[in-house]
C-alpha positions in Angstrom: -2.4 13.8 -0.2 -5.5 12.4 1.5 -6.0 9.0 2.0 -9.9 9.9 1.6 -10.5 8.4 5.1 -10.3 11.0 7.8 -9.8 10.3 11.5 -11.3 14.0 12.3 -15.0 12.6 11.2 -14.3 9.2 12.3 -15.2 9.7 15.9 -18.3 11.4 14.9 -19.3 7.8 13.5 -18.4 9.2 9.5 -16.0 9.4 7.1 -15.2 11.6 4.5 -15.3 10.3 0.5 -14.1 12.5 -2.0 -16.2 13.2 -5.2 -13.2 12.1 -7.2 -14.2 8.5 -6.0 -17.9 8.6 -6.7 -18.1 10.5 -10.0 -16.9 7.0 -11.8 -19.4 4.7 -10.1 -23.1 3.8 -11.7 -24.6 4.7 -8.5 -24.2 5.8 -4.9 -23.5 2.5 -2.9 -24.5 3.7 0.5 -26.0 6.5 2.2 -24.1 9.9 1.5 -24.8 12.5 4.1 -23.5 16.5 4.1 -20.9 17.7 6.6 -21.2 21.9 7.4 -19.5 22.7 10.3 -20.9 20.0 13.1 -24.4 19.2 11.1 -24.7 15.8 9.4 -27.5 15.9 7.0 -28.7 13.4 4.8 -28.9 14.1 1.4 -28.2 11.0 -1.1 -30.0 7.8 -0.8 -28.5 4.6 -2.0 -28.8 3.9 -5.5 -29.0 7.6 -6.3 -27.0 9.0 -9.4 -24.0 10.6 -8.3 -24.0 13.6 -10.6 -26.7 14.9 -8.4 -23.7 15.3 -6.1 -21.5 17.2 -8.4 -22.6 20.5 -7.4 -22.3 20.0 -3.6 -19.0 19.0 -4.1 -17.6 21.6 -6.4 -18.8 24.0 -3.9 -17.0 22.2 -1.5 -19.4 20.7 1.3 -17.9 17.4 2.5 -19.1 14.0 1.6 -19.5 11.7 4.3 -21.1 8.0 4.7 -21.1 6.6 7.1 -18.7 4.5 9.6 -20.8 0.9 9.4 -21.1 1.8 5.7 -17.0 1.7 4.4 -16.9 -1.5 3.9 -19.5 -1.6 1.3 -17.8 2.2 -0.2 -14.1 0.7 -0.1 -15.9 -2.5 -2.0 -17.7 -0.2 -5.0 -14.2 1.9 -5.1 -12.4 -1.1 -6.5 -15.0 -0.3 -9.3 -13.7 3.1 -8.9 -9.9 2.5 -9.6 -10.6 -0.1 -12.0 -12.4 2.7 -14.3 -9.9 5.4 -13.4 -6.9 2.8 -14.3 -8.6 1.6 -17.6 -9.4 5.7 -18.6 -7.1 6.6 -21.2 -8.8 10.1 -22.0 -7.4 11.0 -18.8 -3.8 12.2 -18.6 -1.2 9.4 -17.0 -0.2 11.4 -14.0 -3.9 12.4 -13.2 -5.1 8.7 -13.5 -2.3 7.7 -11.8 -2.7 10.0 -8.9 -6.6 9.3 -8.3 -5.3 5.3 -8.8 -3.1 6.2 -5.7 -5.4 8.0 -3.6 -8.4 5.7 -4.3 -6.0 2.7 -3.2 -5.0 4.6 -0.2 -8.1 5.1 1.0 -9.5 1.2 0.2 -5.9 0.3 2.1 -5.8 2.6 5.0 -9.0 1.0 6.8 -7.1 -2.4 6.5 -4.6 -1.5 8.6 -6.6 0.5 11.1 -8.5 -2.8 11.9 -5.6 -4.9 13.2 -6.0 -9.0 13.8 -9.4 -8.8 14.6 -11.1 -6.5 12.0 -9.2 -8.6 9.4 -11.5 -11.7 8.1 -12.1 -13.1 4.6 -13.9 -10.3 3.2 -11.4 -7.8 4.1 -8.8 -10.3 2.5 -10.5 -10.7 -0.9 -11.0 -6.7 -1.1 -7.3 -6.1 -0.2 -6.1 -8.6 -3.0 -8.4 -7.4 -5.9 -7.1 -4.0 -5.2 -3.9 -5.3 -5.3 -4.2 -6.9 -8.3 -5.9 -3.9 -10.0 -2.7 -2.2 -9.6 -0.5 -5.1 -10.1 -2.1 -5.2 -14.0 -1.3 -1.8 -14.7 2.1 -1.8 -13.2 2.9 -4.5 -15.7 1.7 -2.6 -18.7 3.8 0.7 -20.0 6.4 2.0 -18.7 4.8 5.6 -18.7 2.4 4.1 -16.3 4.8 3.0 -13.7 6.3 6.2 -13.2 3.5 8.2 -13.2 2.1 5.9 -10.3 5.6 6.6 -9.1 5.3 9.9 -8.8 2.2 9.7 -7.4 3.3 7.7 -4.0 3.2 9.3 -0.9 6.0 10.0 0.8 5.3 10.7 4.4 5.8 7.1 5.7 2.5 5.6 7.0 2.4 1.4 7.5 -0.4 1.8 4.4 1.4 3.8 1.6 4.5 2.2 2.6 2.5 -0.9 1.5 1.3 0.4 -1.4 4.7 1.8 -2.8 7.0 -1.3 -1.7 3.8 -3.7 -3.7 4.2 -1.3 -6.6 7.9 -1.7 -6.9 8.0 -5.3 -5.7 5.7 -5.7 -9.2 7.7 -3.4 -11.0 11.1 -4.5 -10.3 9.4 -8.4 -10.6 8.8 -7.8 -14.2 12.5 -6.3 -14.8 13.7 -9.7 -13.6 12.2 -11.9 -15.8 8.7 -13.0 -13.9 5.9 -13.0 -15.9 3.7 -15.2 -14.9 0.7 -12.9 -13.8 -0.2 -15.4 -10.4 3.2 -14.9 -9.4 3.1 -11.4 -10.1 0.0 -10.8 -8.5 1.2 -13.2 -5.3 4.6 -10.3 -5.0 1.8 -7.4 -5.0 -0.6 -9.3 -2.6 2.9 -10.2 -0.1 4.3 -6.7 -0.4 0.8 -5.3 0.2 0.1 -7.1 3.6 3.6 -7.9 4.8 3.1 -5.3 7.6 -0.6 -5.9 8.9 1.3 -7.8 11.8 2.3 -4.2 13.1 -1.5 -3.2 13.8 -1.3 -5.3 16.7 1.7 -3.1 18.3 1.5 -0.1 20.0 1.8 2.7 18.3 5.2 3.8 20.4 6.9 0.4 18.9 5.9 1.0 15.2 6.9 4.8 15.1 10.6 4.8 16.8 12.3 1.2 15.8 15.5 2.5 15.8 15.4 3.2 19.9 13.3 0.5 21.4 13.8 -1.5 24.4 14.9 -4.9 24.4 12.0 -6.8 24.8 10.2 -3.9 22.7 12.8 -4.9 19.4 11.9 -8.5 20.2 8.2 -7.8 19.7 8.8 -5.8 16.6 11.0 -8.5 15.1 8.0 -10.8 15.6 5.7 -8.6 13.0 5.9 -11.1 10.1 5.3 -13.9 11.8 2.1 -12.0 13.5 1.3 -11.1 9.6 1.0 -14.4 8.6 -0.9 -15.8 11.2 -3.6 -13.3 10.6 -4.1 -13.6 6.8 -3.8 -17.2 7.1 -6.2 -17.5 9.4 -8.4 -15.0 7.5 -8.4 -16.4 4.8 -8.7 -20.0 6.1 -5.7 -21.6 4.5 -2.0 -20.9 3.5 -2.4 -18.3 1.1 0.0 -18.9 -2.1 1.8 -15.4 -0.8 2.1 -15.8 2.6 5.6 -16.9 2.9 6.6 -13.3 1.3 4.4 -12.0 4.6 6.7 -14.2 6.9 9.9 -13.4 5.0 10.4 -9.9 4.0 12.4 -9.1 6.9 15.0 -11.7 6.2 18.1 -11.0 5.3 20.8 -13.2 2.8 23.6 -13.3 5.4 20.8 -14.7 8.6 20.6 -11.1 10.2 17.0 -11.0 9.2 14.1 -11.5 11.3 11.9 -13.4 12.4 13.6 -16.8 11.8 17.2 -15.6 10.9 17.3 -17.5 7.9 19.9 -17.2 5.2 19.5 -17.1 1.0 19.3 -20.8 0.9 16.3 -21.2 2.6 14.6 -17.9 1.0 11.7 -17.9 -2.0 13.5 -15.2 -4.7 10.1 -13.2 -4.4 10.7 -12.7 -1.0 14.4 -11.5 -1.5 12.5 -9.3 -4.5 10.1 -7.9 -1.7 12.6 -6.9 0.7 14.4 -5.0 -1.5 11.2 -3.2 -2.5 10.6 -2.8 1.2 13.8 -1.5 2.4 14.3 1.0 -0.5 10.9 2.8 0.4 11.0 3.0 3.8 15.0 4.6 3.2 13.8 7.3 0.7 10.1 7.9 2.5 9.6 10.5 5.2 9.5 9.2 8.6 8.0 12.1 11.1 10.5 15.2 10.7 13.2 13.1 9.0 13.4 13.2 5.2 13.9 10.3 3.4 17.3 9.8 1.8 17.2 10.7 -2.4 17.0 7.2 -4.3 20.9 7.6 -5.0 21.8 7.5 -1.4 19.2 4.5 -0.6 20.3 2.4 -3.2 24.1 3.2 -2.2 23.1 2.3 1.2 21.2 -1.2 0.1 24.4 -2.0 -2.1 27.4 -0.8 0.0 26.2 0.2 3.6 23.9 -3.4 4.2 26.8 -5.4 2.1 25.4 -9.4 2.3 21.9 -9.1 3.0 20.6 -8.3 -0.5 20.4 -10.4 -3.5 22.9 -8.5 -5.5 21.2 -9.7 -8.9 18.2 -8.4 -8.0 19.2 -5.2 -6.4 21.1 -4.2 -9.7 18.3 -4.9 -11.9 16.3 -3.0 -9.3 19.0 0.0 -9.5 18.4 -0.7 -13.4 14.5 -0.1 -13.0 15.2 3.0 -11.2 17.3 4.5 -14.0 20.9 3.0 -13.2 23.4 4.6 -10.8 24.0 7.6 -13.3 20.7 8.8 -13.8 20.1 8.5 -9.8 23.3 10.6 -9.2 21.9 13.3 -11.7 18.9 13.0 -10.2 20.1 12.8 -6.5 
């Protein structure tokens, strides 16, 4: 799966946007060019209609806009996924597969930008995407699992976002929260718990399990990075921040960055590791496949015994289908 936002075209000062992501908008936002071969070539204005592009695209010349001009795209595809969310003509898993791919590709430029690309703007556009998918997640069941099924599974720091916010929500609502602020603060903390990684280098954030010393130290200080940059983006304590500064914490004090135990944790942040732990366990990380949910949720509940909330991680193994289904499934 794409994340629409392609690092080949990127140096060539564009990037790619799908048609899928246009076709729902009122007009084209920015400037779309065509890409054949190394030729750019203008050929929508802003404002234009993008059904004049449908024929370009179905004969499959790439879309591109260009790099100054993604902020202002990823801003009208929030319009995007809202419309592709709220289209029930559409079959679930399609929706829910565009939802994904849409959010992906609103997401991905977030974390590309590290401490200093991230300011207000970028924080308000992050959280209304967030919340777009925090609303759905809350509605039907047939909903959640066909975004589900749509998550990506080659682990990347962006779709590892998006699928640990998704079942931070999901398993959220399973326990009994239903405030929609609180909601909507586990999907904005679950979303942006890793932007502190962006300022590592990449060697750090790809191979945790074989660092250096003072390399582990510097990962373990990720959170605490995290918060410091949405905080200051956003120019106060955000209500979710402390699930940013948390999520690595563990109930027994063998968390990071503080080592603090389950006394001195929020529950949404407990909710959010477990969210966090059981995707990066079952997602694809380089050539090594993920574990099957059975084997993750064995691991959370008998291999990591003390650092979980075990309430929460049996209503989670509950949200997932309960330890039968996962076996069949496994």
């Amino acid at each position: 799966m794409t994340n629409g936002f392609d690092s080949r075209t990127e140096i060539l000062g564009y990037v790619p946007v799908p048609w899928s992501f246009l076709q729902r908008l009122d007009e084209v936002p920015c400037d779309v060019f065509l890409r054949t071969g190394r030729r750019i070539v203008l050929y929508a204005t802003t404002g234009t209609d993008p059904a004049s592009l449908r024929d370009r695209a179905s004969a499959g010349v790439d879309l591109v806009v260009r790099q100054g001009d993604s902020y202002l795209l990823r801003r009208m595809l929030t319009v995007s996924l809202d419309r592709t969310l709220k289209d029930t003509h559409t079959p679930p898993a399609k929706r829910s597969r565009e939802a994904y791919e849409i959010t992906a590709s609103i997401v991905a430029q977030t974390f590309k930008m590290g401490r200093d690309g991230f300011d207000g703007d970028e924080a308000a556009l992050v959280q209304e995407t967030v919340d777009l998918l925090t609303n759905v997640v809350t509605g039907d069941d047939d909903t959640l699992w066909s975004m589900v099924a749509s998550m990506q599974r080659q682990l990347t720091t962006h779709t590892h976002a998006i699928n640990a916010a998704i079942f931070g929500v999901a398993l959220a609502k399973k326990a009994g929260f239903s405030d929609i602020a609180s909601l909507k603060d586990i999907g904005r903390g679950a979303l942006l718990m890793d932007l502190g990684l962006t300022t590592l280098p990449s060697r750090i954030v790809e191979r945790p399990s074989s660092l250096e010393a003072q390399e582990a130290r510097a990962l373990r200080q990720h959170p605490a990075i995290g918060y410091s940059i949405v905080t200051r983006a956003i120019g106060e304590t955000p209500s979710y921040a402390h699930i940013i500064l948390e999520h690595h914490e563990r109930l027994d004090g063998t968390g990071y960055p503080a080592g603090r135990k389950s006394s001195q944790l929020a529950l949404d942040s407990q909710l959010v590791a477990i969210a966090d732990a059981f995707d990066l366990l079952t997602s694809t990380h380089g050539s090594q496949p993920g574990m099957s949910p059975y084997a993750a949720c064995q691991q959370l509940r008998f291999g990591m015994p003390g650092q979980f909330n075990d309430e929460l991680l049996r209503i989670f193994i509950d949200v997932l289908g309960g330890w039968p289904s996962l076996r069949i499934a496994s």
